[in-house]
C-alpha positions in Angstrom: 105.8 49.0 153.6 109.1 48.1 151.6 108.9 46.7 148.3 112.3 44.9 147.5 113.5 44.6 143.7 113.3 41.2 142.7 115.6 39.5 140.1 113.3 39.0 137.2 113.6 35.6 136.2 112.4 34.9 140.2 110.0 37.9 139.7 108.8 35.6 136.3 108.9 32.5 138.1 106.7 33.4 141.3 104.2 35.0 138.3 104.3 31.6 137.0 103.0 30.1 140.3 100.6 33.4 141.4 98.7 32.6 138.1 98.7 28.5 138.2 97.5 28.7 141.7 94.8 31.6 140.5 93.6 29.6 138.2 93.4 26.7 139.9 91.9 28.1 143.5 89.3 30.2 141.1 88.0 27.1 139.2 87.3 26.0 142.8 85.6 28.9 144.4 83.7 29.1 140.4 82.5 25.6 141.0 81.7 26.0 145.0 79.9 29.5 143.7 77.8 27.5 141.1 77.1 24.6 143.4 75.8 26.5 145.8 74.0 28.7 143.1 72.1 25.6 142.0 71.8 23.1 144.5 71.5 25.2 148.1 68.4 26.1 149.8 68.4 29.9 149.9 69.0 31.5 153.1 71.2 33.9 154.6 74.1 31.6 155.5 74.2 30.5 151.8 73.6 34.0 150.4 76.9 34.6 152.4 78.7 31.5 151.1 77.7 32.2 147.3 79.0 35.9 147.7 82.4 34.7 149.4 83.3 32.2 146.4 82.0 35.1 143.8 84.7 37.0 145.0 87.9 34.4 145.5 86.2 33.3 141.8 87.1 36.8 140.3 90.1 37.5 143.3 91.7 34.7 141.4 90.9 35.9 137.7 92.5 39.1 138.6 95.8 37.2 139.8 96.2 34.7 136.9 95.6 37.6 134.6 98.2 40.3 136.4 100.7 37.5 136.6 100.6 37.2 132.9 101.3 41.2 132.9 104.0 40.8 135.5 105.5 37.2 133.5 105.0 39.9 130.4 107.4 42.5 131.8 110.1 40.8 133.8 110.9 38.4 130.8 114.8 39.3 129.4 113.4 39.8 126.2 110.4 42.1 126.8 110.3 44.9 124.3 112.5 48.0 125.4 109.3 49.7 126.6 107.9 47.0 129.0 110.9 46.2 130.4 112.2 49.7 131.2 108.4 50.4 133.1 107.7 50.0 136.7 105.9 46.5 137.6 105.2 47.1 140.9 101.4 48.1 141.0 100.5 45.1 139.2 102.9 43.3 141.5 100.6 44.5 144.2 97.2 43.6 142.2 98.9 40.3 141.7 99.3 39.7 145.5 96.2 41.4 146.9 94.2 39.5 144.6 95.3 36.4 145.6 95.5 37.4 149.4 91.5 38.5 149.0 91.0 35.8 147.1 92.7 33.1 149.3 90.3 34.7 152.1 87.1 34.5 150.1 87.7 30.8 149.6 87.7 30.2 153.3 85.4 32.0 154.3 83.0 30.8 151.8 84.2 27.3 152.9 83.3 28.6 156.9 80.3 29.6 155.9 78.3 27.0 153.8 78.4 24.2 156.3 76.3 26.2 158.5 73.5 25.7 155.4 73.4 22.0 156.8 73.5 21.3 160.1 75.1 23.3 163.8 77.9 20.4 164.0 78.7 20.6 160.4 78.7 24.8 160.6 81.4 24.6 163.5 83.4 22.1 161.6 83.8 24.2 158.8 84.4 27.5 160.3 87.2 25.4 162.6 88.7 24.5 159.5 88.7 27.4 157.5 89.9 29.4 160.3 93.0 27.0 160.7 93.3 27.5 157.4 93.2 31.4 157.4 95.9 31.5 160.4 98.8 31.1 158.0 97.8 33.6 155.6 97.3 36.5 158.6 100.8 35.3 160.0 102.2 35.9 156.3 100.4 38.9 155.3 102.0 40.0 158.9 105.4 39.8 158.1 
């Protein structure tokens, strides 16, 4: 794997947009995770679905709070000592977190409409899994 040097102010940028998204996508999979917490009949299929949105939920805290690091030390003005150090393990934390997390989300999605009913159950696992084809051909390339 080769990790190109990106310009910082794109470097910032994409931060920006790794922790807007992260925060967004894990007030989602916080409120599918307590939805399903409270209001779904316990079984196996929503033991699954509850444990998939726990971990997009944190997935995404850990990418909204490593873009901050990485917005932190690309900035032009970062103190000599941040922006002299190497960014690119939180870099990766950033983009793992959300690539896990982006997959959590899905799946949990895939998973809870089998709680309900075979039809619904196929539905959602067809969708989530339409959804998940982008992100494999991505994480591909």
């Amino acid at each position: 794997m080769n990790i190109t040097e990106l310009h910082p102010e794109y470097l910032g940028d994409l931060a920006r947009q790794f922790g807007f998204l992260g925060a967004f996508l894990g007030g989602v999979s916080a409120t599918l995770f307590v939805t399903l917490l409270t209001l779904a009949k316990p079984s196996n299929v929503v033991r699954w679905a509850i444990g998939l949105a726990a971990v997009g939920a944190c997935s995404f805290i850990v990418t909204a709070y490593m873009s901050v690091g990485v917005v932190a030390n690309s900035h032009p003005n970062a103190p000599p000592e941040m922006a002299g150090s190497s960014i690119v393990a939180i870099q990766v934390l950033m983009s793992a977190s959300f690539g896990i997390g982006s997959l959590a989300l899905l799946g949990a999605i895939g998973v809870s409409g089998w709680s309900r009913s075979k039809t619904l159950g196929i539905t959602t696992t067809t969708v989530a899994f339409l959804g998940a084809v982008p992100l494999f051909l991505d994480f591909a390339y």
